[in-house]
DRENPA-3360 file (N, C-alpha, C; in nm, 2 decimals, always signed):
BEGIN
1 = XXXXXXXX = -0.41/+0.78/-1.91/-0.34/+0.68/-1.83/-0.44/+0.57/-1.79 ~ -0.42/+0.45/-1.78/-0.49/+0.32/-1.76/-0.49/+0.31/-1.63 ~ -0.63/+0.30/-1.61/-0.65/+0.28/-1.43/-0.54/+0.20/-1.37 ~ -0.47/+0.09/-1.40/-0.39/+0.02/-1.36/-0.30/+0.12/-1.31 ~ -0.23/+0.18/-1.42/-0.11/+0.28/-1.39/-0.12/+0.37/-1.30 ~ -0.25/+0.42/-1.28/-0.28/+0.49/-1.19/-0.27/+0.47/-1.05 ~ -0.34/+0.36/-1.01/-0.34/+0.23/-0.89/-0.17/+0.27/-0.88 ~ -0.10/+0.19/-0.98/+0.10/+0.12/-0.92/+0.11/+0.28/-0.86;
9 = XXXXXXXX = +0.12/+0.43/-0.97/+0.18/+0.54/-0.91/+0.09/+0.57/-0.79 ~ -0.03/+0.59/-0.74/-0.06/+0.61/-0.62/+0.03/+0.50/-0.54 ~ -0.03/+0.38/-0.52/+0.07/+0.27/-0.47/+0.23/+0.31/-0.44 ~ +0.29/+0.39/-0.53/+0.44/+0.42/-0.50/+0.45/+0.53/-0.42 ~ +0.33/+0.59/-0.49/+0.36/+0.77/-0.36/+0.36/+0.73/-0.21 ~ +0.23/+0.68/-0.22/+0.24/+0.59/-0.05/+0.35/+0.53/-0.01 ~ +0.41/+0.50/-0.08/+0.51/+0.35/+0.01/+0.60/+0.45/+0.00 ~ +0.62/+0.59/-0.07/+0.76/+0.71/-0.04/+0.70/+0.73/+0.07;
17 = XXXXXXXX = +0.60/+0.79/+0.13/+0.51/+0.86/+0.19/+0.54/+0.77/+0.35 ~ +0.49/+0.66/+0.32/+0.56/+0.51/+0.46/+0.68/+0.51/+0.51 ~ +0.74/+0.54/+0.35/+0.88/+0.53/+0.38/+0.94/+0.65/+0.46 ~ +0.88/+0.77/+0.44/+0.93/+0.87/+0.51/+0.89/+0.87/+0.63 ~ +0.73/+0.86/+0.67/+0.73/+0.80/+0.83/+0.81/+0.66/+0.91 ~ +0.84/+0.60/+0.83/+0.95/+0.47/+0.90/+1.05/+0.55/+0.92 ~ +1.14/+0.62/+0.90/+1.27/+0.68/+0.87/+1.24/+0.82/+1.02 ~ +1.15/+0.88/+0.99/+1.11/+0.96/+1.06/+1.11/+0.87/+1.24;
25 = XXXXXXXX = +1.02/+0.80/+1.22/+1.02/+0.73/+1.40/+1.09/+0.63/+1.40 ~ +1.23/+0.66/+1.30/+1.29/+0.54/+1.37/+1.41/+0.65/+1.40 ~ +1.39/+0.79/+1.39/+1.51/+0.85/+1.40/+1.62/+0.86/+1.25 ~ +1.63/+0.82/+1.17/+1.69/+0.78/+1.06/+1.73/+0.91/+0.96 ~ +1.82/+0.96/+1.01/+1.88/+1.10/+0.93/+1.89/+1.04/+0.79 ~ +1.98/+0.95/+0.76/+2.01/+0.91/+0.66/+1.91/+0.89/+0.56 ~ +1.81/+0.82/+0.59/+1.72/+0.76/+0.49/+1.62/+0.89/+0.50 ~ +1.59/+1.00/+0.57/+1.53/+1.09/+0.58/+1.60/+1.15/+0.45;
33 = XXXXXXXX = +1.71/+1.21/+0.44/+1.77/+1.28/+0.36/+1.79/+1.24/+0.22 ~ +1.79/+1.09/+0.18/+1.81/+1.03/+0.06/+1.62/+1.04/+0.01 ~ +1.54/+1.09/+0.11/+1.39/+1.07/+0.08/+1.40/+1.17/-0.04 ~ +1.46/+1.31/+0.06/+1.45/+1.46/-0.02/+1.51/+1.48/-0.13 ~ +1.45/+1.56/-0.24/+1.51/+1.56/-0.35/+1.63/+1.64/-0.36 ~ +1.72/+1.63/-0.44/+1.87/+1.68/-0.49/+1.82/+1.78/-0.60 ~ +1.77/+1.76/-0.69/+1.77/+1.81/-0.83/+1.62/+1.94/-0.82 ~ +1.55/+1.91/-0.75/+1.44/+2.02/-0.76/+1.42/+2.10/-0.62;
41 = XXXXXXXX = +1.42/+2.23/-0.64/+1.38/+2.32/-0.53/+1.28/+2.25/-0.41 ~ +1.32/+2.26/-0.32/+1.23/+2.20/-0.16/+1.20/+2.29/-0.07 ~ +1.13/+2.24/+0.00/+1.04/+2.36/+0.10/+1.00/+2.28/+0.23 ~ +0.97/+2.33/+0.34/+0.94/+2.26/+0.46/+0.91/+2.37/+0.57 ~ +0.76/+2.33/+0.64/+0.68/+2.41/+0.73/+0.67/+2.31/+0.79 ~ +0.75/+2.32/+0.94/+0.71/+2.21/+1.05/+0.63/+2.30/+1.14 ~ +0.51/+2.25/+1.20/+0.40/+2.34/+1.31/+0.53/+2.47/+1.40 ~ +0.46/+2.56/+1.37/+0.54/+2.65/+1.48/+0.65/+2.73/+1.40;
49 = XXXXXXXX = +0.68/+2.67/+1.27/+0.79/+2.73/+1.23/+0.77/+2.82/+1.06 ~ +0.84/+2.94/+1.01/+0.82/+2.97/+0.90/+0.88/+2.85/+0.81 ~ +0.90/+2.91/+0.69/+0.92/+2.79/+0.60/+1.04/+2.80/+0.58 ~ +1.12/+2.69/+0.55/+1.25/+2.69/+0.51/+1.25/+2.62/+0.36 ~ +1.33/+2.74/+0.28/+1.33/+2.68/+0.13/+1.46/+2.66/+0.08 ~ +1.57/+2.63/+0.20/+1.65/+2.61/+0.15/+1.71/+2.46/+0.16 ~ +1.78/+2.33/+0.06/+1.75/+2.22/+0.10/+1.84/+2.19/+0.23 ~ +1.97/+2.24/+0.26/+2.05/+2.28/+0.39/+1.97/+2.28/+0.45;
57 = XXXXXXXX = +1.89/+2.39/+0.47/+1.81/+2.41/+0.59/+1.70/+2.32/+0.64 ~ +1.64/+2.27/+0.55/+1.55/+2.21/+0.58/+1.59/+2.04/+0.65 ~ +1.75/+2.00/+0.56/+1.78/+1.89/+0.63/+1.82/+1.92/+0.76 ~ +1.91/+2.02/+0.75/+1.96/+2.08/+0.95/+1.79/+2.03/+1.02 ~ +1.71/+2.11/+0.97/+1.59/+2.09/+1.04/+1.49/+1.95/+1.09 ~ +1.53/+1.83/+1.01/+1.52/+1.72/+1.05/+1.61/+1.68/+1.11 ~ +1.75/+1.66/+1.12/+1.84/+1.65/+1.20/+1.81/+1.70/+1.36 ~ +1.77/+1.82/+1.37/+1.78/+1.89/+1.46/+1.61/+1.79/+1.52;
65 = XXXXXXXX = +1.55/+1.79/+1.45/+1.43/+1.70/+1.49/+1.46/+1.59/+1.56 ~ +1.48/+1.49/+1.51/+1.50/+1.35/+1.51/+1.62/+1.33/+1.61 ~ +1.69/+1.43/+1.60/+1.84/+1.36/+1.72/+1.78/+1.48/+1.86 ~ +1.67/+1.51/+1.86/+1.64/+1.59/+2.02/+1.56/+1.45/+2.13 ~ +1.63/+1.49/+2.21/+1.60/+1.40/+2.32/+1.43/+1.39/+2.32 ~ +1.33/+1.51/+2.31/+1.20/+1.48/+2.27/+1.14/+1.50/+2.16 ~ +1.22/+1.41/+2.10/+1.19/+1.41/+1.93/+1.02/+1.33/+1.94 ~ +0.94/+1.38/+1.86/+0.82/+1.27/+1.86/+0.78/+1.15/+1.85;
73 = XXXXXXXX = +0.71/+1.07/+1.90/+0.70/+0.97/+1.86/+0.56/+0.95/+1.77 ~ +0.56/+0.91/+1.60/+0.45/+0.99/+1.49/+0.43/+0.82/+1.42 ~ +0.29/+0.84/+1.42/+0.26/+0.76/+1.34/+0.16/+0.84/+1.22 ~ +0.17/+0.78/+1.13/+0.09/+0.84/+0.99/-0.06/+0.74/+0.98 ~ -0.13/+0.83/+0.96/-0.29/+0.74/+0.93/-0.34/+0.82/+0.82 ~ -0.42/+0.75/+0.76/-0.56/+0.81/+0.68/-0.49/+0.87/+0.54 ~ -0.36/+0.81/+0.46/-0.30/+0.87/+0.40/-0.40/+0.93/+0.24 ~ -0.42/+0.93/+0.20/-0.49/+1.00/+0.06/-0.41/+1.04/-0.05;
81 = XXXXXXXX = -0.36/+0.99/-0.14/-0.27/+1.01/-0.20/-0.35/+1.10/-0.36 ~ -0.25/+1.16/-0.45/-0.26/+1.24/-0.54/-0.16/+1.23/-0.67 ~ -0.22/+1.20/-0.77/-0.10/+1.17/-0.85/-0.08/+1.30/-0.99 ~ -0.03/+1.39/-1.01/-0.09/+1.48/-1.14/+0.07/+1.45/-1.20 ~ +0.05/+1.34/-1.26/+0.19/+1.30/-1.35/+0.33/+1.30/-1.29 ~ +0.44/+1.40/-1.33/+0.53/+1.36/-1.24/+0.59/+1.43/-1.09 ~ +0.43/+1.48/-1.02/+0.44/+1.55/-0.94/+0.31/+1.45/-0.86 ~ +0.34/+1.48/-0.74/+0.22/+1.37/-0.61/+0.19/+1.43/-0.47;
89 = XXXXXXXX = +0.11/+1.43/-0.45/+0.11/+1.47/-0.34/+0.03/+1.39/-0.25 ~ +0.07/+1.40/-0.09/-0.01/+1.27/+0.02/-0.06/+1.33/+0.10 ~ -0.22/+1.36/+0.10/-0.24/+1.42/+0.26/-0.27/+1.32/+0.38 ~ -0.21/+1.34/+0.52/-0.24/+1.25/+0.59/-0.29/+1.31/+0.72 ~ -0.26/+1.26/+0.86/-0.29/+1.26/+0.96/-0.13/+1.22/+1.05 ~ -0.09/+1.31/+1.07/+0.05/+1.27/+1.18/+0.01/+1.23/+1.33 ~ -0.01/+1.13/+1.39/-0.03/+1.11/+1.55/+0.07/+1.11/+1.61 ~ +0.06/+1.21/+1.70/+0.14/+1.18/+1.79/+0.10/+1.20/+1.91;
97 = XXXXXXXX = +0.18/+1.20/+2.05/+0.13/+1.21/+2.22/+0.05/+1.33/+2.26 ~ +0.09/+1.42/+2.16/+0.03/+1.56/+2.21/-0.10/+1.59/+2.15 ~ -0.09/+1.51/+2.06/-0.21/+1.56/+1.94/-0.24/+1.50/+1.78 ~ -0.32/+1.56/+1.72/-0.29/+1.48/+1.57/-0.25/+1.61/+1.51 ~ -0.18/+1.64/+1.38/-0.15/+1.72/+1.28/-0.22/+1.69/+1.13 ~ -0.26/+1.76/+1.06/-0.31/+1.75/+0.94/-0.17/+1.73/+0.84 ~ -0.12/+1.72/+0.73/+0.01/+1.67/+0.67/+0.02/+1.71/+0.54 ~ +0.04/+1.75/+0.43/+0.08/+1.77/+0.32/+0.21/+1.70/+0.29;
105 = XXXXXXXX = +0.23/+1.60/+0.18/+0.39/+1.56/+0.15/+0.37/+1.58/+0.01 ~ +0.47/+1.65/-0.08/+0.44/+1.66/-0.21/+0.58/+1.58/-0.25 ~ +0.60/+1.50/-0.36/+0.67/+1.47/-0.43/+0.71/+1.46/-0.56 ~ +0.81/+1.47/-0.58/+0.81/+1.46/-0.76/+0.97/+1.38/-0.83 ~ +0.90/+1.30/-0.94/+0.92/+1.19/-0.95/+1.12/+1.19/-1.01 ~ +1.19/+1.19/-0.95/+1.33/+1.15/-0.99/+1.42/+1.01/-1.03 ~ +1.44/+1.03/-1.09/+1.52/+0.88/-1.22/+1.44/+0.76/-1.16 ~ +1.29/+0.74/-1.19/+1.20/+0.67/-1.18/+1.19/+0.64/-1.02;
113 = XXXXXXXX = +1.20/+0.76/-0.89/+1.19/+0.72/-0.76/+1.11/+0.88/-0.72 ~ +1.02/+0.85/-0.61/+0.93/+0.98/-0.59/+1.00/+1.03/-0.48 ~ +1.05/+1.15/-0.48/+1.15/+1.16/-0.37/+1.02/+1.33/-0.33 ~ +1.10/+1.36/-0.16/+0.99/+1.48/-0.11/+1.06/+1.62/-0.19 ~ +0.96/+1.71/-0.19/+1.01/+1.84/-0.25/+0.94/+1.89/-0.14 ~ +0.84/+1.97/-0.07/+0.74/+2.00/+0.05/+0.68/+1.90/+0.13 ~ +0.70/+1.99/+0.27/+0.67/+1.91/+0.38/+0.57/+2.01/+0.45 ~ +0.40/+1.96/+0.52/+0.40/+2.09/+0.59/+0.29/+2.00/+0.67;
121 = XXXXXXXX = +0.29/+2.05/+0.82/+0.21/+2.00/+0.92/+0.18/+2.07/+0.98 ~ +0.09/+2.10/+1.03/-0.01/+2.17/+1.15/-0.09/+2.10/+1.24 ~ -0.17/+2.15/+1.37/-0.25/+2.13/+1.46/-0.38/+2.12/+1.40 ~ -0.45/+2.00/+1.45/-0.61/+2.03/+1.41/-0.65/+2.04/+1.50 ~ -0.78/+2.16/+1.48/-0.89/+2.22/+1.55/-0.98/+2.11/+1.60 ~ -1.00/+2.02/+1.51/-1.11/+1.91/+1.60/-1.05/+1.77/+1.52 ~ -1.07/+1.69/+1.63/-1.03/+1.57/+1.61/-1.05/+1.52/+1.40 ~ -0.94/+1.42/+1.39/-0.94/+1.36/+1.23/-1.09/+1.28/+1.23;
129 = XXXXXXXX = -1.11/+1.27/+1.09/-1.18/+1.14/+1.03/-1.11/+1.05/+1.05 ~ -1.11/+0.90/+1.04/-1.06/+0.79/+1.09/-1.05/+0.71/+0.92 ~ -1.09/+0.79/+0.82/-1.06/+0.71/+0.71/-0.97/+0.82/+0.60 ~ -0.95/+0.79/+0.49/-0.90/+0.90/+0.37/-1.02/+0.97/+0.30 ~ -1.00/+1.11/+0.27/-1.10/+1.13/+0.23/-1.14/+1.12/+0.08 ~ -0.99/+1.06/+0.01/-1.12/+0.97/-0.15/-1.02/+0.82/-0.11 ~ -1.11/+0.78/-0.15/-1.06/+0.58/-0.17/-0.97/+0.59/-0.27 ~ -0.87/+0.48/-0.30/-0.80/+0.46/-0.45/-0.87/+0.43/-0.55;
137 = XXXX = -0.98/+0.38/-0.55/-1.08/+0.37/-0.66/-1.10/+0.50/-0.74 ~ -1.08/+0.59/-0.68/-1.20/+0.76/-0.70/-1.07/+0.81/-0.77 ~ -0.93/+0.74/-0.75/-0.87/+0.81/-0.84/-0.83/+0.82/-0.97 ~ -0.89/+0.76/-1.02/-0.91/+0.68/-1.14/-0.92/+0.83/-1.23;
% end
């Protein structure tokens, strides 16, 4: 693959990856749900919870997120994206009022759009890094 191509698909994971935190704090069931894939098995670990591998469940589980009166308020930092062809994955930093979370988003690539297949967030032990830990260059 030509560094170029490399750059656009990192570049796209992110902007799914954006796209899922916009949707997320803006409350947005809809555009949350059109994120997740239809066609491939999905999975989702929200902090506190076992995993839900069913896609039902895992949307009930955003639903049930996002329409609770103390739903979070999350911003995404320090994203690091990962591309192994038609599979991606984003690690980030979730901020929110209580704390930061470490982040996993994996995606894989449907009728040329990266939609989520795994979700998983946890509590960090000691405060984040304030940058990604490879640049877009290094993925070359």
């Amino acid at each position: 693959m030509k560094p170029d191509d490399a750059t656009k698909l990192a570049a796209a994971v992110v902007a799914a990856n954006r796209e899922f935190y916009r949707a997320f704090g803006q409350r947005d069931v809809a555009a949350i749900d059109r994120l997740w894939s239809r066609q491939q098995p999905v999975a989702c670990i929200h902090p506190g919870w076992d995993a839900l591998t069913d896609r039902a469940a895992v949307m009930r589980s955003w639903r049930q997120i996002v329409e609770s009166p103390s739903a979070p308020d999350i911003v995404c930092k320090n994203e690091t994206p990962f591309v192994l062809g038609d599979i991606a994955f984003v690690v980030c930093h979730e901020v929110l009022s209580e704390g930061v979370l470490a982040a996993t988003n994996i995606f894989a690539r449907e009728d040329g759009d990266w939609k989520l297949v795994h979700h998983q967030a946890s509590p960090l032990a000691l405060l984040p890094r304030d940058e990604p830990a490879v640049t877009p260059s290094r993925l070359n």
